[in-house]
C-alpha positions as semicolon CSV with decimal commas, in nm:
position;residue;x (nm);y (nm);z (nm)
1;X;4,779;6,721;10,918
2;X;4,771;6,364;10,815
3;X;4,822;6,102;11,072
4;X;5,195;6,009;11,089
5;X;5,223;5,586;11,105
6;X;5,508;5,412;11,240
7;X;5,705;5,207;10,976
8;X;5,613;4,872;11,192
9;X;5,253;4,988;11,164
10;X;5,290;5,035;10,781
11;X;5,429;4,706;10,709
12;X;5,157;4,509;10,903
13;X;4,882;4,667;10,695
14;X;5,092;4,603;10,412
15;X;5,090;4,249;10,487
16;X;4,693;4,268;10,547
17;X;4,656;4,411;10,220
18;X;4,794;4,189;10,054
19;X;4,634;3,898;10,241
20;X;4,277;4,045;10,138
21;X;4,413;4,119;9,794
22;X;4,428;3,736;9,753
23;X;4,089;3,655;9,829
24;X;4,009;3,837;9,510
25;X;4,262;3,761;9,235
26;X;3,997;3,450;9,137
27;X;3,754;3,688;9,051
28;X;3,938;3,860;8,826
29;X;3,954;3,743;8,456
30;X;4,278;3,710;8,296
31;X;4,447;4,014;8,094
32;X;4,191;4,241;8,235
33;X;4,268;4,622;8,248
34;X;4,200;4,746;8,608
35;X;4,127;5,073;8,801
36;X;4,249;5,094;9,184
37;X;4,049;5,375;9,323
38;X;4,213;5,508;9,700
39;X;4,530;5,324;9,602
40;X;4,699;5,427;9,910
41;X;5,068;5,329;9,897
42;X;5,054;5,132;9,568
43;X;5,096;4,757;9,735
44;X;4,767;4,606;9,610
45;X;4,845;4,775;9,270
46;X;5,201;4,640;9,229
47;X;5,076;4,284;9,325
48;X;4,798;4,297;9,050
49;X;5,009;4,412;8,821
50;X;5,333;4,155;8,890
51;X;5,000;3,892;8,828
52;X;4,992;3,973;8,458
53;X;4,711;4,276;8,522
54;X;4,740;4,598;8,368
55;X;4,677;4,858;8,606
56;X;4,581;5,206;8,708
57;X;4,623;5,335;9,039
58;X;4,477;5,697;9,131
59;X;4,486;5,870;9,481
60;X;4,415;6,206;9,657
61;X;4,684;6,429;9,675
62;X;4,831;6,459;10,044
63;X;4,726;6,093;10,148
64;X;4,911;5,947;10,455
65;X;5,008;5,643;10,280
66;X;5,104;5,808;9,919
67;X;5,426;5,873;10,043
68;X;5,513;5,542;10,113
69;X;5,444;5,463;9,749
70;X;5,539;5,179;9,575
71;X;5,354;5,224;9,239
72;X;5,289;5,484;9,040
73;X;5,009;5,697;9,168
74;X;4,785;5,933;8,929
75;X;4,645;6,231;9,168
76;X;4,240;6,305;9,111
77;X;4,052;6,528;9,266
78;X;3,826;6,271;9,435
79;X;3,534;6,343;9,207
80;X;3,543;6,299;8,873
81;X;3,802;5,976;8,787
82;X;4,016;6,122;8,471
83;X;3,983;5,819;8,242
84;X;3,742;5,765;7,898
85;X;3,432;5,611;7,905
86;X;3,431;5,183;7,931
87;X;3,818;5,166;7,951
88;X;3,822;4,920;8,275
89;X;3,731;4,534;8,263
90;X;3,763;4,593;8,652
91;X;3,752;4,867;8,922
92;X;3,903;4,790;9,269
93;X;3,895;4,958;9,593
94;X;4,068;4,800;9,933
95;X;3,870;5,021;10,238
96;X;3,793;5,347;10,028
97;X;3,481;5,376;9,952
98;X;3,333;5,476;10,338
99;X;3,566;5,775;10,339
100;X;3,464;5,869;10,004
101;X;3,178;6,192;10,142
102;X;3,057;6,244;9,795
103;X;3,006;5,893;9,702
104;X;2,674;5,908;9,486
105;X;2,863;6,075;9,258
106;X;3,165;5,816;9,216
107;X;2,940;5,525;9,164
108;X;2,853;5,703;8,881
109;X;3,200;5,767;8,794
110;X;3,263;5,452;8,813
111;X;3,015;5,294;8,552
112;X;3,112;5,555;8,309
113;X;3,482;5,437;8,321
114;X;3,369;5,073;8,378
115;X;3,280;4,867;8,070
116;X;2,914;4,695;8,023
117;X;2,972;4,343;8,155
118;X;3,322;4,455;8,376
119;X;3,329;4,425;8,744
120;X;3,335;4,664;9,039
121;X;3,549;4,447;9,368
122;X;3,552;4,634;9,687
123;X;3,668;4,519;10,031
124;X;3,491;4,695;10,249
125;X;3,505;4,751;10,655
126;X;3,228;4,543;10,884
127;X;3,054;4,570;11,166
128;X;3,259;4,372;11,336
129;X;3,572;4,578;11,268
130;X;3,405;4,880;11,399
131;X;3,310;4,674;11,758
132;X;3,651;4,526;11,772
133;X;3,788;4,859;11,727
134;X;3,640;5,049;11,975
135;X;3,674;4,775;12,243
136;X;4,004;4,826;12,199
137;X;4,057;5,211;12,190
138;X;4,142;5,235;12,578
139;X;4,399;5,056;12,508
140;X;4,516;5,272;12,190
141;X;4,470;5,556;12,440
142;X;4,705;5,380;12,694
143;X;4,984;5,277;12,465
144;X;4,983;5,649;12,316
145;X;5,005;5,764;12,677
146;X;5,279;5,541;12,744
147;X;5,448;5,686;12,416
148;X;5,459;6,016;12,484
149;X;5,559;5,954;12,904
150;X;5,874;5,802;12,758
151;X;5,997;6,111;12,595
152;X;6,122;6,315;12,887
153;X;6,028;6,661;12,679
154;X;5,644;6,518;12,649
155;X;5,662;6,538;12,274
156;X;5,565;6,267;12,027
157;X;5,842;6,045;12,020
158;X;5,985;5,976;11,658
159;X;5,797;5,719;11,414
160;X;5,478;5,714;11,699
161;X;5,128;5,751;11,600
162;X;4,980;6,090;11,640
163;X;4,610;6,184;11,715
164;X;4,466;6,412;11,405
165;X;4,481;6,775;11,461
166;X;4,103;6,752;11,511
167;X;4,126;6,555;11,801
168;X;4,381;6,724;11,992
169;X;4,122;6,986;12,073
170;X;3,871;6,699;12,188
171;X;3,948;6,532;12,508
172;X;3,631;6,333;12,470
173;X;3,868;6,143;12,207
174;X;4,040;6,030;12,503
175;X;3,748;5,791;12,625
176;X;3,590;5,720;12,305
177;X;3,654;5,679;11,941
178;X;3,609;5,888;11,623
179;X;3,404;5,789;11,325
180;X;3,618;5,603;11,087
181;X;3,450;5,678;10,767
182;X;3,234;5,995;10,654
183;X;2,890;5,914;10,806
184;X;2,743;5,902;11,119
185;X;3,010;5,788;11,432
186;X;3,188;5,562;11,557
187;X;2,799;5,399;11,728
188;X;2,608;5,439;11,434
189;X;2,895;5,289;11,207
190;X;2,803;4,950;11,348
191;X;2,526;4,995;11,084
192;X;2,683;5,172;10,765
193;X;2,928;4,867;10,796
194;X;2,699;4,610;10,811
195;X;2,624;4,432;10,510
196;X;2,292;4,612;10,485
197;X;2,402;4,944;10,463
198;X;2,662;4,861;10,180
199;X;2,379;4,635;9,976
200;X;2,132;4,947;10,003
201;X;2,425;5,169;9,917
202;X;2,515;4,957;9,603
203;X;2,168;4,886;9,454
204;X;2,046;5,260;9,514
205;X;2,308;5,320;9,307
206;X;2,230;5,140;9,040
207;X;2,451;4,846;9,083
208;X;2,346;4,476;9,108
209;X;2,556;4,246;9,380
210;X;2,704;3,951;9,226
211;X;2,879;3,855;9,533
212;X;2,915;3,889;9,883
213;X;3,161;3,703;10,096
214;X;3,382;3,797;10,440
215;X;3,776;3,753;10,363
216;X;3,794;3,593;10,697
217;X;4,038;3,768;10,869
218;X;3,998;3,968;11,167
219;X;4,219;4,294;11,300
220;X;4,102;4,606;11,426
221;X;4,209;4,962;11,332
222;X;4,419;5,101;11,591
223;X;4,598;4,742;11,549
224;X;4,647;4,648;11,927
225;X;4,858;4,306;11,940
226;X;4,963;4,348;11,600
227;X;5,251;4,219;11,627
228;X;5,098;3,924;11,826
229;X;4,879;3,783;11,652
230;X;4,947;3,526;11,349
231;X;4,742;3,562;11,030
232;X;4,636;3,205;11,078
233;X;4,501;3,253;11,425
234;X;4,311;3,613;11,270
235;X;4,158;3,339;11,026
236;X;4,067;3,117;11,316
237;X;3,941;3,433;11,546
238;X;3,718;3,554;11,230
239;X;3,549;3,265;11,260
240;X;3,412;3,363;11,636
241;X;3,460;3,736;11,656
242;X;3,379;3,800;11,268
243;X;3,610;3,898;10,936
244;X;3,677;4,285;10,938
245;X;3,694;4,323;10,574
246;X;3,395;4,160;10,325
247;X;3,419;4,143;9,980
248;X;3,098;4,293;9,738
249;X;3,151;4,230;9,394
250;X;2,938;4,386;9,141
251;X;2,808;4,448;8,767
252;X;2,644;4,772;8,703
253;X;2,253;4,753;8,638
């Protein structure tokens, strides 16, 4: 069962989204036709396309997010992307491509659909989101606690955020986190989100880096403080603590 998110929770990432989605809109050229791959609820999709782009926007079927959409969302099977040869000038993904299992095979997806001098933008989770994020899943763990202690029946309490089927079953989940994407853990992800792992990712596949830059904002994945937190101050703490989104931009090879 997909995670259930609490409207408050949605519209914070909404707002991060977007936030990252303008540290990008430079780097794309003007009336460019663009792919979203993993487009989630549609909110970096709708912005692009309010900027002048034309846009795509494709998605697994039962995402968490989809039905919150705000765009129109084609469904794909996650494997083979259902567009001609050299129809994008760009391909986009906002945090996608680490949950993507069969990835090898969407890079190559990806430079069949993208055209010979386009670009591939994706923002992509660091190392330091993965640190910040599982310093602070006691405290997840004690705010769901909390959640579920104020419902006198002990049942989720409407809206709240509820640990993945998977986890139920795992009390270990209590003291430390899952993996976020599909390799590895939640230890070893301090390395497939470093900016090493992506680069060897990217050029094994065939692609050459153009660019690679840190949005400079930080937040963490289970969100503690959210609602506390400015987004200048998350500028000022990515300075210090590090961004927890970087931006690889790429041509293919």
């Amino acid at each position: 069962m997909p995670e259930r998110l609490p409207s408050e929770r949605i519209k914070h990432l909404e707002i991060l989204r977007n936030k990252e989605l303008k540290c990008i809109l430079h780097l794309i050229p003007d009336t460019s036709r663009l792919l979203e791959i993993g487009a989630g609820a549609g909110w970096q999709a709708l912005a692009l396309q309010n900027k002048g782009f034309q846009v795509d926007a494709i998605n697994l079927a039962g995402s968490t997010l989809g039905r919150h959409a705000q765009f129109p969302l084609k469904i794909y099977d996650g494997r083979q992307l259902p567009f001609r040869d050299n129809e994008f000038d760009v391909i986009f993904s906002s945090n996608v491509l680490e949950h993507i299992p069969h990835i090898d095979e969407i890079h190559l997806e990806m430079q069949r659909v993208l055209k010979p001098d386009g670009l591939a933008i994706h923002i992509l989770p660091t190392t330091a989101w993965r640190f910040w994020t599982s310093m602070g899943h006691p405290l997840w763990v004690f705010r769901r606690l909390l959640e579920v202690a104020r419902n006198r029946h002990g049942n989720t309490p409407p809206g709240a955020i509820r640990i993945p089927a998977p986890h139920r079953a795992r009390w270990r989940y209590l003291f430390w986190p899952n993996r976020h994407g599909e390799t590895g853990n939640s230890l070893t992800e301090l390395y497939w989100f470093s900016r090493r792992a992506w680069r060897r990712q990217f050029e094994t596949n065939n692609w050459k880096i153009v660019q690679v830059k840190p949005v400079g904002l930080f937040y963490t994945g289970n969100q503690i403080l959210h609602r506390h937190i400015a987004m200048k101050m998350r500028g000022w703490l990515s300075r210090f603590v590090g961004s927890a989104t970087c931006i690889y931009v790429l041509k293919r090879g």
